[in-house]
Residue frames as qw, qx, qy, qz and C-alpha x, y, z in Angstrom:
[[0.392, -0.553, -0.120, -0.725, 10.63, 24.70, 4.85],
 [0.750, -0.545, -0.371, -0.049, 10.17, 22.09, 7.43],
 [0.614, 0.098, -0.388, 0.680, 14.03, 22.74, 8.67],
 [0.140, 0.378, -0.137, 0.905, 13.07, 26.38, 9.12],
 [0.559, -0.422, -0.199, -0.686, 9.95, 25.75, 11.18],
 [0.897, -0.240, -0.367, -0.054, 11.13, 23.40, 13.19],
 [0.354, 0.021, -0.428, 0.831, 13.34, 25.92, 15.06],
 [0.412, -0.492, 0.010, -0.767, 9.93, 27.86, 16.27],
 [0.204, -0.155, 0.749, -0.611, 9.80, 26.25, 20.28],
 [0.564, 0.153, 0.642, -0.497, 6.05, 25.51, 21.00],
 [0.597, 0.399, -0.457, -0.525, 5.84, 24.20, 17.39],
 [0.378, -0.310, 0.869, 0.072, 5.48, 20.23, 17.09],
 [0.385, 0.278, -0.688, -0.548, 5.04, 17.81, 14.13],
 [0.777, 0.069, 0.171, -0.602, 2.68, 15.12, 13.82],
 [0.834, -0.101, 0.517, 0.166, 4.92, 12.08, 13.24],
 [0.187, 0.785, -0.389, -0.445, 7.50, 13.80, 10.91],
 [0.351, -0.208, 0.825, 0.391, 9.00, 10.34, 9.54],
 [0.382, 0.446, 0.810, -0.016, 5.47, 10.47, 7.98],
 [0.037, -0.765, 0.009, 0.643, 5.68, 13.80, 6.79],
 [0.648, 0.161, 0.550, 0.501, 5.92, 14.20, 2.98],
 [0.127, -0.520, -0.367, -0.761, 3.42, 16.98, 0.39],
 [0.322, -0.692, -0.096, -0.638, 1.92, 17.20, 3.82],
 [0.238, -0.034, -0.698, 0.675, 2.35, 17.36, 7.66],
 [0.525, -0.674, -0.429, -0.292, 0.20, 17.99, 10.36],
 [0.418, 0.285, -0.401, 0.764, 1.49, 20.43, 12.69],
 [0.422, -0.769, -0.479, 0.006, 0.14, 21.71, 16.09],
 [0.203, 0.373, -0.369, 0.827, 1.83, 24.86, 18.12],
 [0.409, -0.448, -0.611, 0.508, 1.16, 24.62, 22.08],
 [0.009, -0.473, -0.169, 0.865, -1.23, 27.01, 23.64],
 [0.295, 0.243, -0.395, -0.835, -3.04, 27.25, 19.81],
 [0.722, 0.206, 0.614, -0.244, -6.17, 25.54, 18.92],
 [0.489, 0.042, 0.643, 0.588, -6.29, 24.39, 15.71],
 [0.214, 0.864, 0.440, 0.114, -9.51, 26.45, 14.63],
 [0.250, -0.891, 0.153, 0.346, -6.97, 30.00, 15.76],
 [0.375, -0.354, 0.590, 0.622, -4.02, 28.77, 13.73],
 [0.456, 0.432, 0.648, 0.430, -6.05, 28.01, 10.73],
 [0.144, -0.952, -0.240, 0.127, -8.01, 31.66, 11.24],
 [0.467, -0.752, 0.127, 0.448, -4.86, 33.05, 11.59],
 [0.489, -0.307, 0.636, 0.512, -3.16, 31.94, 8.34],
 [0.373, 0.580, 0.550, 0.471, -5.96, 32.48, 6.13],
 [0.162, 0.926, 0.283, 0.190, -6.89, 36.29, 7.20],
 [0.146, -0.880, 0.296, 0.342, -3.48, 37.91, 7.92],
 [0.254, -0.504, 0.637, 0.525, -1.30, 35.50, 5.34],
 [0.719, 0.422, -0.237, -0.498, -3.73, 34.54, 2.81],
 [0.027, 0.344, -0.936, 0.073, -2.68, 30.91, 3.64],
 [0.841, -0.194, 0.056, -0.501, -5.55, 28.18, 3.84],
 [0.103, 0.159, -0.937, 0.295, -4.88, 25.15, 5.75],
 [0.528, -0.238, -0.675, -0.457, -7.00, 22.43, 6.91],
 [0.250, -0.527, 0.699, -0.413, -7.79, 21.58, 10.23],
 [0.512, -0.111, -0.818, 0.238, -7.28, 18.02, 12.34],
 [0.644, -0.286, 0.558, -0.438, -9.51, 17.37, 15.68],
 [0.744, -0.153, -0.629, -0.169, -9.65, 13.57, 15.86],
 [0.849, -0.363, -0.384, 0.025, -9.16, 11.34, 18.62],
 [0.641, -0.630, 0.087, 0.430, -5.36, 12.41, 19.49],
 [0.456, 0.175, 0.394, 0.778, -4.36, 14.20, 16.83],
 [0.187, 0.892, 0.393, -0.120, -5.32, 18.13, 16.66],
 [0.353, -0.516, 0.244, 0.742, -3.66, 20.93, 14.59],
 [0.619, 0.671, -0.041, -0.406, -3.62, 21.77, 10.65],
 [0.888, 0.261, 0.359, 0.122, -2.87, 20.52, 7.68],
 [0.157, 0.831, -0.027, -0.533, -0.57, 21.86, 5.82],
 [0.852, 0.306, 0.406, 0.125, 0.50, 21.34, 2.01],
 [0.314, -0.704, 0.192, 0.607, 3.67, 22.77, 0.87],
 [0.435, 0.074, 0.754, 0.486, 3.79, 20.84, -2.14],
 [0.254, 0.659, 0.608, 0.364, 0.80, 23.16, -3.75],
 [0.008, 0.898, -0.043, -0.437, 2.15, 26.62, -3.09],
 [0.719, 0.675, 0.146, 0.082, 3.71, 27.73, -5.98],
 [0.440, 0.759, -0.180, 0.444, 5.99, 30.51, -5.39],
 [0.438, 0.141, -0.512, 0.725, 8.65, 31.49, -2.68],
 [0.006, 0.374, -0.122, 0.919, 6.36, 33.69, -1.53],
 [0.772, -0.319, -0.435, -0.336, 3.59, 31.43, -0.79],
 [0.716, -0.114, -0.524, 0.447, 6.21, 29.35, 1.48],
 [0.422, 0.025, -0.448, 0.788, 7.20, 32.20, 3.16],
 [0.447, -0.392, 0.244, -0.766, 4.10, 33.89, 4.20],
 [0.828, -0.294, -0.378, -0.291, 3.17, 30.26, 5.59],
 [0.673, -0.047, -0.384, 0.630, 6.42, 30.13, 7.72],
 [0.001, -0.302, 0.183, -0.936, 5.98, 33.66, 8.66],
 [0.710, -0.357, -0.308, -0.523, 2.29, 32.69, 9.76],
 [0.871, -0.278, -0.394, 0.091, 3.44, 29.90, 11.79],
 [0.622, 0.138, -0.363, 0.680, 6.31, 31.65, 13.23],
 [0.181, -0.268, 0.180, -0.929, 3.93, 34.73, 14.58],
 [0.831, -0.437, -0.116, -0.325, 1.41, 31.85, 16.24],
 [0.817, -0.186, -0.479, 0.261, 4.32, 30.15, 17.87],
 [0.376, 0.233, -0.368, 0.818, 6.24, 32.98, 19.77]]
């Protein structure tokens, strides 16, 4: 999943070496409150969000979707806030 998301442009990881069951991901031009908004009422996706200090974007936890489908409406999600 990350491979495939990490070909969407204004898309950028949150220290990926650190990256495991979850990432923190931000897309340029998106607040985090919009992306989250976004993913729960058009892809039935829920995601957390990050404001700290220097760190803003969502959480996200691949590791507890279940099915293919899950994954891929969360990649679809992210791919229709980054473009």
């Amino acid at each position: 999943m990350i491979l495939r998301v990490m070909t969407f442009g204004s898309l950028k990881f949150h220290d990926p070496d650190y990256s495991c069951g979850m990432a923190t991901i931000a897309i340029d031009g998106q607040s985090p409150e919009a992306l989250q908004q976004h993913l729960h009422s058009r892809q039935k996706v829920r995601t957390g969000q990050i404001d700290w200090e220097d760190v803003q974007g969502i959480r996200i936890s691949p590791h507890i979707y279940n099915t293919t489908d899950e994954l891929d409406r969360l990649v679809e999600g992210i791919r229709k806030m980054s473009h």
